[in-house]
Rosetta silent file (secondary structure, phi, psi, omega in degrees, C-alpha in Angstrom):
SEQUENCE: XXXXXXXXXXXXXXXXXXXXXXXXXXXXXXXXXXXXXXXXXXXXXXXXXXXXXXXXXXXXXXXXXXXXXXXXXXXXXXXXXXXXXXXXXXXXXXXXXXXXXXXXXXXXXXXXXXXXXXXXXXXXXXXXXXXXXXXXXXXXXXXXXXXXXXXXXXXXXXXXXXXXXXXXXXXXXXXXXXXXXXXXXXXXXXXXXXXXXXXXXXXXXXXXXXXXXXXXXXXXXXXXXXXXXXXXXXXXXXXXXXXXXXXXXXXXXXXXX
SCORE:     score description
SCORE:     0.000 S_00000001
   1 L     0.000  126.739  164.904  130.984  127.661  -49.668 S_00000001
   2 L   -72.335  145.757  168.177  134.042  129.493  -48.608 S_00000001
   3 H   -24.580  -65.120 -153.247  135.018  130.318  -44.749 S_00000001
   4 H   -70.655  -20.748  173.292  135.027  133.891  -45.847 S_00000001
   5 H   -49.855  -72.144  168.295  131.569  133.709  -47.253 S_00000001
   6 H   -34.322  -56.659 -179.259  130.149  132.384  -43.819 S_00000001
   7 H   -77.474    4.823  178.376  131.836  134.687  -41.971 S_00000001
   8 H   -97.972  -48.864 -165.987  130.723  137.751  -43.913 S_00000001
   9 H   -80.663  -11.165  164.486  127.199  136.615  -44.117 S_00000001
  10 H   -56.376  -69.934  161.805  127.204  135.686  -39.969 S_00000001
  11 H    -0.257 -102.936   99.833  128.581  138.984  -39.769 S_00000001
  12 H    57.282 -102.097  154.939  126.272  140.644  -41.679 S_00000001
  13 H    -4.406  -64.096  173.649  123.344  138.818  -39.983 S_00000001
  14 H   -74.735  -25.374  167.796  124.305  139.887  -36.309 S_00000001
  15 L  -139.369   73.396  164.463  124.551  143.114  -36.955 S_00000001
  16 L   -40.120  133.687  158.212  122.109  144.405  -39.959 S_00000001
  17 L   -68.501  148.244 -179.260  122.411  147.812  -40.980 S_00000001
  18 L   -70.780  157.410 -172.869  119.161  150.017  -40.583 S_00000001
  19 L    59.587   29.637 -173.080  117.366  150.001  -43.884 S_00000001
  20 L   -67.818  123.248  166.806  119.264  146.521  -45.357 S_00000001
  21 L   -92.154  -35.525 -171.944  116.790  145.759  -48.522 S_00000001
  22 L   -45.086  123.850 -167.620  119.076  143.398  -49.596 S_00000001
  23 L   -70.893  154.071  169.420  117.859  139.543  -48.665 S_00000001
  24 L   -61.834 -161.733  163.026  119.909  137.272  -46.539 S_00000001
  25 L   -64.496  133.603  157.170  121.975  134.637  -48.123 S_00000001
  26 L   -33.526  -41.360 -152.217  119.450  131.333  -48.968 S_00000001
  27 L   -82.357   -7.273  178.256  121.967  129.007  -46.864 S_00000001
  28 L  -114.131   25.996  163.691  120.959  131.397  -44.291 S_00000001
  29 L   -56.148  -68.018 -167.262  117.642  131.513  -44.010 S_00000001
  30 H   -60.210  -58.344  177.426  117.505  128.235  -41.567 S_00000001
  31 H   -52.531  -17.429  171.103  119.393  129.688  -39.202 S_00000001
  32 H   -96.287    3.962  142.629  117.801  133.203  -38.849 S_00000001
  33 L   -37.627  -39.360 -172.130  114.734  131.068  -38.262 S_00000001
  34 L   -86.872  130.274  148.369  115.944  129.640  -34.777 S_00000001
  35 L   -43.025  -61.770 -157.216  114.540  131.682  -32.356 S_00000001
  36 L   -59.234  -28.856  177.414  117.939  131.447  -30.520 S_00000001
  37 H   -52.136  -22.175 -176.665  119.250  133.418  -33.133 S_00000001
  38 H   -89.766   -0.218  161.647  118.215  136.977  -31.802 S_00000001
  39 H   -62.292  -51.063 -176.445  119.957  135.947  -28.561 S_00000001
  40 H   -75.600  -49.272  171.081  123.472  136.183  -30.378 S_00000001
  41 H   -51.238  -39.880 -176.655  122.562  139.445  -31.998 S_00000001
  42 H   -75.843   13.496 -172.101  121.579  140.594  -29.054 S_00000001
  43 H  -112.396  -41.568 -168.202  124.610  139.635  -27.339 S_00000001
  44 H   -61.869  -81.345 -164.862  126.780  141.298  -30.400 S_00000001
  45 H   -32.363  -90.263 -155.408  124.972  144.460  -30.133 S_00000001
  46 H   -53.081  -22.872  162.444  124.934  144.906  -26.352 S_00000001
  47 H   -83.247  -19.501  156.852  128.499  144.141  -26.107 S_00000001
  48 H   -62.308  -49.150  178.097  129.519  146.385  -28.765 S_00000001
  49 H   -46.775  -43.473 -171.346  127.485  149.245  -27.048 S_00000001
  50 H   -78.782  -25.726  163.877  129.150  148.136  -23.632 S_00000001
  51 H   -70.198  -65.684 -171.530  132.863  148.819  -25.198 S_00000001
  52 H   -19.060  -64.306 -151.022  131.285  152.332  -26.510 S_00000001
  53 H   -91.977   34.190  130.375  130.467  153.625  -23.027 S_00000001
  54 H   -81.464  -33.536  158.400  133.667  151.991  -21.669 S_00000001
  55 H   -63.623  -52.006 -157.983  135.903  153.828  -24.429 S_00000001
  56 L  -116.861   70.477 -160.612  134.023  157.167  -23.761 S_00000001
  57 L   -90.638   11.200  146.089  133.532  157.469  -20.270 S_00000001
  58 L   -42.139  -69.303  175.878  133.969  161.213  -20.460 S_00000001
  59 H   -51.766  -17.044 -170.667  131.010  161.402  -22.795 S_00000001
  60 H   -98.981   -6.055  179.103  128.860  158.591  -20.667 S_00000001
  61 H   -86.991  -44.677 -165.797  129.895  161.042  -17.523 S_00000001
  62 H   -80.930  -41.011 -155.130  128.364  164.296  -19.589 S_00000001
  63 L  -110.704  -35.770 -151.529  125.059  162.727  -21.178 S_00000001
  64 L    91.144  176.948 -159.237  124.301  159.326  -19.181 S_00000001
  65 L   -94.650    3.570  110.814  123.852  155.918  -19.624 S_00000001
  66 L    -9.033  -71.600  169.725  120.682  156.522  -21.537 S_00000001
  67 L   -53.364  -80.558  177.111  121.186  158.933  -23.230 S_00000001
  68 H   -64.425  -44.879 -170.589  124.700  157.549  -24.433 S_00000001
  69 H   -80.087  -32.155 -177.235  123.478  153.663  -25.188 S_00000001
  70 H   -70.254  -49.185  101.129  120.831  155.137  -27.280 S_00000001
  71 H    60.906  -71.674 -167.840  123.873  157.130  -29.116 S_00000001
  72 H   -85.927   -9.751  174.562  125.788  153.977  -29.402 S_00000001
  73 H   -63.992  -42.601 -174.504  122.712  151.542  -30.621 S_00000001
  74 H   -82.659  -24.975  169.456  122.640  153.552  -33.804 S_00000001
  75 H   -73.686  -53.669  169.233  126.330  153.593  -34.092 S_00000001
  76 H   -29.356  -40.838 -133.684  127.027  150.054  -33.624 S_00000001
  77 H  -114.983  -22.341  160.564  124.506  149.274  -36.279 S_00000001
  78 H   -61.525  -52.200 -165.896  126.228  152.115  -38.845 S_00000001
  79 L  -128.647  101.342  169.635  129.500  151.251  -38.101 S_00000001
  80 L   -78.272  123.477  168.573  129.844  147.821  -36.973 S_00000001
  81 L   -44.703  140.414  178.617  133.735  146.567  -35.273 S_00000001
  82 L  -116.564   10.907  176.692  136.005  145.462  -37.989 S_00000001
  83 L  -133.835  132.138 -163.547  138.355  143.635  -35.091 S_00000001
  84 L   -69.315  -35.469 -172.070  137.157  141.139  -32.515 S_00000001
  85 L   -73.151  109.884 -179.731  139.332  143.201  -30.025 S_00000001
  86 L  -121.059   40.150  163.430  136.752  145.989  -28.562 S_00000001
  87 L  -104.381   10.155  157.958  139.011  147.835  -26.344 S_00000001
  88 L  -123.617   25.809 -172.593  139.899  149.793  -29.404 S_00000001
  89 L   -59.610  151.397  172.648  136.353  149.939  -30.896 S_00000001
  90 L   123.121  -13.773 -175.785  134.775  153.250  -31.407 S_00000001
  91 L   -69.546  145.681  176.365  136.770  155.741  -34.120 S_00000001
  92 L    97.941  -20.025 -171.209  134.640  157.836  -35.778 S_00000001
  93 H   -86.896   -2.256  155.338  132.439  157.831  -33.252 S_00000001
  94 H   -49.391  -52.900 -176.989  133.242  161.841  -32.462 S_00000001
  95 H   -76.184  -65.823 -165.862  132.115  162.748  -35.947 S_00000001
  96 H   -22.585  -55.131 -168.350  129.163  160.539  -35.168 S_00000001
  97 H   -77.227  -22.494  167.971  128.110  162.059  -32.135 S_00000001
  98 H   -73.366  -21.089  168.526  128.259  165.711  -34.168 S_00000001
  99 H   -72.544  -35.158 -175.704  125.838  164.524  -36.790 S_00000001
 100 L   -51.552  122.313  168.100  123.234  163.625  -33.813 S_00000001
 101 L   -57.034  -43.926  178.007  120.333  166.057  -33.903 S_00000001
 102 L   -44.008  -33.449 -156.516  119.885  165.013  -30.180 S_00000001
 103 L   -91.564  -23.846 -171.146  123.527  166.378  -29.241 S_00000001
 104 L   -53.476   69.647  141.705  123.064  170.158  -31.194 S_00000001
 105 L  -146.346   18.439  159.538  122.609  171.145  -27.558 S_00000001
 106 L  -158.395   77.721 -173.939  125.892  170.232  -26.695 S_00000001
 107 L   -15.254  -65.856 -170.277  128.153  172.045  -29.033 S_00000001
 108 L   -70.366    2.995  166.922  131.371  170.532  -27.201 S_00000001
 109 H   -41.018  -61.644 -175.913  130.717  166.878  -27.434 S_00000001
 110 H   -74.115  -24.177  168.336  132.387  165.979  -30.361 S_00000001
 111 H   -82.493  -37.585  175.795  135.499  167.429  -28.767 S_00000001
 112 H   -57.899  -45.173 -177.313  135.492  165.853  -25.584 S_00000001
 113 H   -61.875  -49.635  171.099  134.714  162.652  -27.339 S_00000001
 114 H   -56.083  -30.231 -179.730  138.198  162.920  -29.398 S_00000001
 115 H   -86.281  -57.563  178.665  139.807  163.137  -26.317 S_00000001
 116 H   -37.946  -56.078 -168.430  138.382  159.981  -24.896 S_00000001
 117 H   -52.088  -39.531 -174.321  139.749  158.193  -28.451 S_00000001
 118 H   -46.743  -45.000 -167.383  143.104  160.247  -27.813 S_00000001
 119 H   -76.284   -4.487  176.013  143.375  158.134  -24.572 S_00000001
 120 H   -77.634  -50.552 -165.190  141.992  154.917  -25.891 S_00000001
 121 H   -90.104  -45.253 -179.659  144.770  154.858  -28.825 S_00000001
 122 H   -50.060  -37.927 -178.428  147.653  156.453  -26.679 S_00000001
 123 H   -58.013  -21.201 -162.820  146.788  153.277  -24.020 S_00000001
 124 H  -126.434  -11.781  157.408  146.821  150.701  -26.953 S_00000001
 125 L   -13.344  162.327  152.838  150.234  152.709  -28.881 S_00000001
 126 L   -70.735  173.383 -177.041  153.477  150.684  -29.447 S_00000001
 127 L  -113.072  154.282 -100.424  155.753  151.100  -27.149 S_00000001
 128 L   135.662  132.382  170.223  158.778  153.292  -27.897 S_00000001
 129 L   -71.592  113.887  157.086  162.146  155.337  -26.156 S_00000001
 130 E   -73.799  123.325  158.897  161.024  158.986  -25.383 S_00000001
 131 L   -36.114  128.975 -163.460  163.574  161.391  -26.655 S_00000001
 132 L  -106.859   96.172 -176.728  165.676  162.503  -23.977 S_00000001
 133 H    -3.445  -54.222  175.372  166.432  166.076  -22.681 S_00000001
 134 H   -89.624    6.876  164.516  170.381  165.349  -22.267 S_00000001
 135 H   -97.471  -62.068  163.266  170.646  163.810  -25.778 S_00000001
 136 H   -28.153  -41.280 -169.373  168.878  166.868  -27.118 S_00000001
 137 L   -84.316  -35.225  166.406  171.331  169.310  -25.465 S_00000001
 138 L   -16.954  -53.732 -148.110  174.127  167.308  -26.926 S_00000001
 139 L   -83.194  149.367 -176.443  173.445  168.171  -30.418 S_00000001
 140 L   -45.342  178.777  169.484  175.198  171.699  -32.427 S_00000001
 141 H   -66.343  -62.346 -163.387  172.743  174.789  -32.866 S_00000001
 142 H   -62.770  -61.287 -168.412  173.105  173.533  -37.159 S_00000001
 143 H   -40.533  -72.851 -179.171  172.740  169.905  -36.319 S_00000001
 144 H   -47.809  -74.739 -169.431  169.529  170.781  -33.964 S_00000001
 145 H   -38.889  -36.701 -177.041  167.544  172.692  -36.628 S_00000001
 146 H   -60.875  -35.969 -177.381  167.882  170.344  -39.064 S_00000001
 147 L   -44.066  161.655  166.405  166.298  166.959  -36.878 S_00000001
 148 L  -131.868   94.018 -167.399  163.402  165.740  -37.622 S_00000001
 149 L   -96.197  141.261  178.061  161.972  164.709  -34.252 S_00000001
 150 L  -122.130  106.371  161.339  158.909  162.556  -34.281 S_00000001
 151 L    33.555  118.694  124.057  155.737  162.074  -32.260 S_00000001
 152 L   -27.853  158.019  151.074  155.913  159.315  -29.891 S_00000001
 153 L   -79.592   -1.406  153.980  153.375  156.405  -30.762 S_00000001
 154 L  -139.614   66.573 -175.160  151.612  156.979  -28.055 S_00000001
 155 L  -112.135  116.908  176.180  151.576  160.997  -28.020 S_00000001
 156 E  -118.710  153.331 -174.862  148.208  162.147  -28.875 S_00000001
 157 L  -151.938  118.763  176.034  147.146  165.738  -29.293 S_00000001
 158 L  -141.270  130.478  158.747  143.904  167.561  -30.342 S_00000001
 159 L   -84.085  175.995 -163.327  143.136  171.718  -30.229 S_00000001
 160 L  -150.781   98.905 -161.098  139.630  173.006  -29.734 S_00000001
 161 L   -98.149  -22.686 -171.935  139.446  176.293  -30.979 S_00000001
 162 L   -85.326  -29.661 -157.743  135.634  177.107  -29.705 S_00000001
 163 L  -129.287  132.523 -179.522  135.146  175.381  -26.686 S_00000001
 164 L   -57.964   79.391 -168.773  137.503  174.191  -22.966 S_00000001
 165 H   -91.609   -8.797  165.831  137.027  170.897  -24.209 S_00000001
 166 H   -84.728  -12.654 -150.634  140.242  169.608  -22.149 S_00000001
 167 H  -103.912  -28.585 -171.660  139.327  171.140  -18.803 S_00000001
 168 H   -69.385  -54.359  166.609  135.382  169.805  -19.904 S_00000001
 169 H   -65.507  -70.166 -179.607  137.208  166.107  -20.035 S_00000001
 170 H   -64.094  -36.735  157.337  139.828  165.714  -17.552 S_00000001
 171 H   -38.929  -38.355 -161.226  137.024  167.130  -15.113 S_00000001
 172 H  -103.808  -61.374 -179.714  134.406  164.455  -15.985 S_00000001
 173 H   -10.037  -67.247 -178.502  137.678  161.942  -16.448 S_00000001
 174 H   -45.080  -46.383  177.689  138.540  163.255  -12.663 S_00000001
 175 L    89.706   48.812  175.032  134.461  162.847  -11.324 S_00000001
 176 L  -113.786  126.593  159.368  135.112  166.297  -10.622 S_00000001
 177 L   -46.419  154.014 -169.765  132.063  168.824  -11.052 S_00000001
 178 L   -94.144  145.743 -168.428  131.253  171.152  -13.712 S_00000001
 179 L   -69.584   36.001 -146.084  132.313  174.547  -12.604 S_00000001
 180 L    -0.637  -46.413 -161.898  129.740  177.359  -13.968 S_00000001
 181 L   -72.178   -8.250 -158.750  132.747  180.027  -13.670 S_00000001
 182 L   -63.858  119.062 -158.885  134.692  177.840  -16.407 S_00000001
 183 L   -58.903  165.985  169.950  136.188  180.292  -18.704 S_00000001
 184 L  -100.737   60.108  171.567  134.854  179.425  -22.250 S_00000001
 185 L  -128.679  142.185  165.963  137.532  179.584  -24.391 S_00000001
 186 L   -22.624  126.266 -174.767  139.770  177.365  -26.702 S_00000001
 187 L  -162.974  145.454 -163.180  142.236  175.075  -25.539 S_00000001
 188 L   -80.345  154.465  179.168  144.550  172.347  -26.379 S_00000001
 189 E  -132.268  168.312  155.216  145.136  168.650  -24.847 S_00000001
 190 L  -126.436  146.461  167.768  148.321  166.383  -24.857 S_00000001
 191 E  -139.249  147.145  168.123  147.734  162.723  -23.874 S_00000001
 192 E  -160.186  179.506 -159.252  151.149  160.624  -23.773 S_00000001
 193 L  -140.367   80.869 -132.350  152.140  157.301  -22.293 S_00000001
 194 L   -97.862  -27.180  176.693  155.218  157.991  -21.006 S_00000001
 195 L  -153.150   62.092  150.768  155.651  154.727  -18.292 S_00000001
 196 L    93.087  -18.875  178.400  152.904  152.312  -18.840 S_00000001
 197 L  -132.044  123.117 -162.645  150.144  154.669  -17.775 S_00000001
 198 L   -42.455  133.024  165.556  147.965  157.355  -20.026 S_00000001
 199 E  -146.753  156.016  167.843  148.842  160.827  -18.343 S_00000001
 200 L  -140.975  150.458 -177.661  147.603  164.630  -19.731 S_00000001
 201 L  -147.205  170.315 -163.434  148.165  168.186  -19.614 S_00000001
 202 E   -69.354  179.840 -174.838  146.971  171.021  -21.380 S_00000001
 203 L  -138.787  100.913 -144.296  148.744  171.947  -24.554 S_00000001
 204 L   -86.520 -163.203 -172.173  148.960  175.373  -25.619 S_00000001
 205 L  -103.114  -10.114  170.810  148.082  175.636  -29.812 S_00000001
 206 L   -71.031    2.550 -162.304  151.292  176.515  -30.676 S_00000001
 207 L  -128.214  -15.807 -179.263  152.568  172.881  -28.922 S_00000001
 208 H   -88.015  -76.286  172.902  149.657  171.507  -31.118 S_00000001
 209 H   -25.645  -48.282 -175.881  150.946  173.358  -34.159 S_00000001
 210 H   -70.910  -43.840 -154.246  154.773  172.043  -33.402 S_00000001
 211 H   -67.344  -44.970  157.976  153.427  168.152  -33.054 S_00000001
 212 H   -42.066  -84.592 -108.521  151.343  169.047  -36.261 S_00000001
 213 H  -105.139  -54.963  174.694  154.438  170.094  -38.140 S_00000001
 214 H   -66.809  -30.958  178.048  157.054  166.810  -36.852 S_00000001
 215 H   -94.238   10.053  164.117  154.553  164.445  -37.744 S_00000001
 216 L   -84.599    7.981 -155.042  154.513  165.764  -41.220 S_00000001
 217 L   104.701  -18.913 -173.279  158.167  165.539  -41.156 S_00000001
 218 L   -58.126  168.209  162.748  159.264  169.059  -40.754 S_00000001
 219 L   -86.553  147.250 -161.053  162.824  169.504  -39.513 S_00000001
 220 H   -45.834  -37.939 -164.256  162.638  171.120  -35.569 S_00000001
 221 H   -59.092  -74.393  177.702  163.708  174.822  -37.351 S_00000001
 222 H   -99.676   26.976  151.639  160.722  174.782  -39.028 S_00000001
 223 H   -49.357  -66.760 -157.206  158.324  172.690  -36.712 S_00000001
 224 H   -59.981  -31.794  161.375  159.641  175.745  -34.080 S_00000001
 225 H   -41.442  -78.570  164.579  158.285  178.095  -37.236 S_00000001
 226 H   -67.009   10.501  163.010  154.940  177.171  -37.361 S_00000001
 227 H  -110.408  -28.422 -178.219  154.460  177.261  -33.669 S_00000001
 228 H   -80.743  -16.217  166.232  156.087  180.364  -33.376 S_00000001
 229 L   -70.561  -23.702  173.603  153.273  181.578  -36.208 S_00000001
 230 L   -66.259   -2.727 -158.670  150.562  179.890  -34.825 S_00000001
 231 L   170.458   64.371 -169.212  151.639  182.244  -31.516 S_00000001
 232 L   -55.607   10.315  175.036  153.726  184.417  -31.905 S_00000001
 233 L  -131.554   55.669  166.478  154.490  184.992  -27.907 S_00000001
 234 L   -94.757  125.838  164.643  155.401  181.226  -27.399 S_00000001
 235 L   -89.042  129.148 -175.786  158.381  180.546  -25.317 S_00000001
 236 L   -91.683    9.374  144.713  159.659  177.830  -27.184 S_00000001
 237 L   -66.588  -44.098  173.226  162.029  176.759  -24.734 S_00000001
 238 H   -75.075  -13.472  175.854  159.275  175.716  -22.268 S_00000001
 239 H   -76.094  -37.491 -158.118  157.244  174.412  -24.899 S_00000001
 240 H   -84.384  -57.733 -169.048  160.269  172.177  -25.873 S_00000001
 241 H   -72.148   -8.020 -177.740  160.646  171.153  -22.302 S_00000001
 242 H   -66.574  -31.945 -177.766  156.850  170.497  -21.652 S_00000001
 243 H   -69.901  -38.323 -178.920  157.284  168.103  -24.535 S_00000001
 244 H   -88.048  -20.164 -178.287  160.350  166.258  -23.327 S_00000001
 245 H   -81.359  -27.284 -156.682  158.884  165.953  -19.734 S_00000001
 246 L  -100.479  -13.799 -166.663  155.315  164.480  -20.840 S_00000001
 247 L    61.138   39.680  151.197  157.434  162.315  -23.321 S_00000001
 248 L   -69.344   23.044  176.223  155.943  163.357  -26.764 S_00000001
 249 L  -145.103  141.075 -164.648  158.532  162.894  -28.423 S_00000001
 250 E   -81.741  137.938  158.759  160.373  159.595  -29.987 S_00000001
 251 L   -85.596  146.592 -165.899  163.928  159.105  -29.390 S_00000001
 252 L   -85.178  166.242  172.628  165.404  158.403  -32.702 S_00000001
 253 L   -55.871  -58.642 -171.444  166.157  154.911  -33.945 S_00000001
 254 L  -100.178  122.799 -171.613  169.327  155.545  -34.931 S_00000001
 255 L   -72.740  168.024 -178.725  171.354  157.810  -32.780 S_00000001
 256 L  -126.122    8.885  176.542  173.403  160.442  -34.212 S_00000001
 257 L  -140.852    0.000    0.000  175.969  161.000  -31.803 S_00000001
């Protein structure tokens, strides 16, 4: 028998998918036999669950630990970790939680939930030189349109067009109550990692739109395009410095000056 055989059918074994028709393995029959064995699933499982609500403690702040473990029982067992490492466990689980009939009573979930992953993957990013205000001013007017400034690697960004799903986060993030008065409207997040620790501020969608537009590659002229269409009354000087202050942006590899 090969390693990888074992370790696919252990695998496998500790965490079954609901509805599996498909029979174990033969060689593995004695061993799902032992009593002892449903200790180590149950050990998989509950530790997978226990990264969930540790990744999303916005969402375990909104619903409970109830509520949320039941959530995460069904995910685990859907989507099983493909890495032993389960501080980055958990993608996907946003769309997940939007599919839940239980959640259609909380529209804004699935957005809030996105934000928790933004700060789970900005926290676990490479590390990287943020692009630097007084290298930027350096460069000609022609020279500047043309860059192609990129993302940090650990600049995360998501818009929300129905619901204040950043002020709905950084509130339960905070342990700060929810407000009644909270306007309802659409609104943008930044997460970036600028000196060793996750930090965020709102983002307006036009600063979503520019972020959009560099990590496809655009050149800054028309990054600053599509943010001035997504919004057309952006000042895009303050947008540019909100960007340079929060560190979203990569200093390039190779300097150019």
């Amino acid at each position: 028998m090969r390693l990888s055989d074992f370790q696919d059918g252990l695998a496998s074994a500790l965490l079954p998918a609901p509805g599996a028709s498909a029979p174990p393995p033969a060689w593995l029959d004695a061993l799902l036999a032992q009593p002892g064995f449903a200790v180590y699933r149950n050990t998989v499982a509950k530790g997978c669950i226990d990264a969930l609500l540790a990744n999303y403690p916005a969402v375990h702040a909104l619903v409970g630990t109830d509520w949320l473990r039941a959530a995460a029982h069904a995910f685990v067992h859907q989507h099983p970790p493909s890495d032993g490492r389960l501080m980055g466990y958990g993608a996907g689980f946003a769309d997940f939680l939007e599919g839940l009939a239980s959640a259609a009573s909380l529209p804004y979930l699935g957005a809030v939930a996105r934000l928790d992953r933004c700060w789970t993957e900005a926290h676990l990013a490479a590390d990287a030189p943020t692009l630097q205000a007084a290298w930027l001013a350096q460069q000609p007017p022609e020279a500047l349109a043309l860059l192609h400034l990129q993302p940090h690697p650990a600049a995360r960004w998501h818009w929300c067009a129905e619901h204040p799903a950043y002020q709905l986060w950084q509130r339960q993030r905070a342990g700060v109550s929810w407000d009644d008065q909270l306007p309802w409207q659409g609104e943008g997040a930044l997460l970036t990692r600028p000196h060793d620790a996750v930090q965020w501020s709102p983002l307006p969608h036009a600063g979503c739109a520019l972020l959009d537009a560099c990590a496809a590659g655009a050149t800054f002229e028309d990054a600053a395009g599509q943010a001035l269409q997504t919004d057309p009354g952006t000042d895009l000087p303050a947008l540019v410095a909100l960007l340079l202050r929060t560190g979203a942006l990569r200093a390039p590899e190779t300097p150019l000056n």
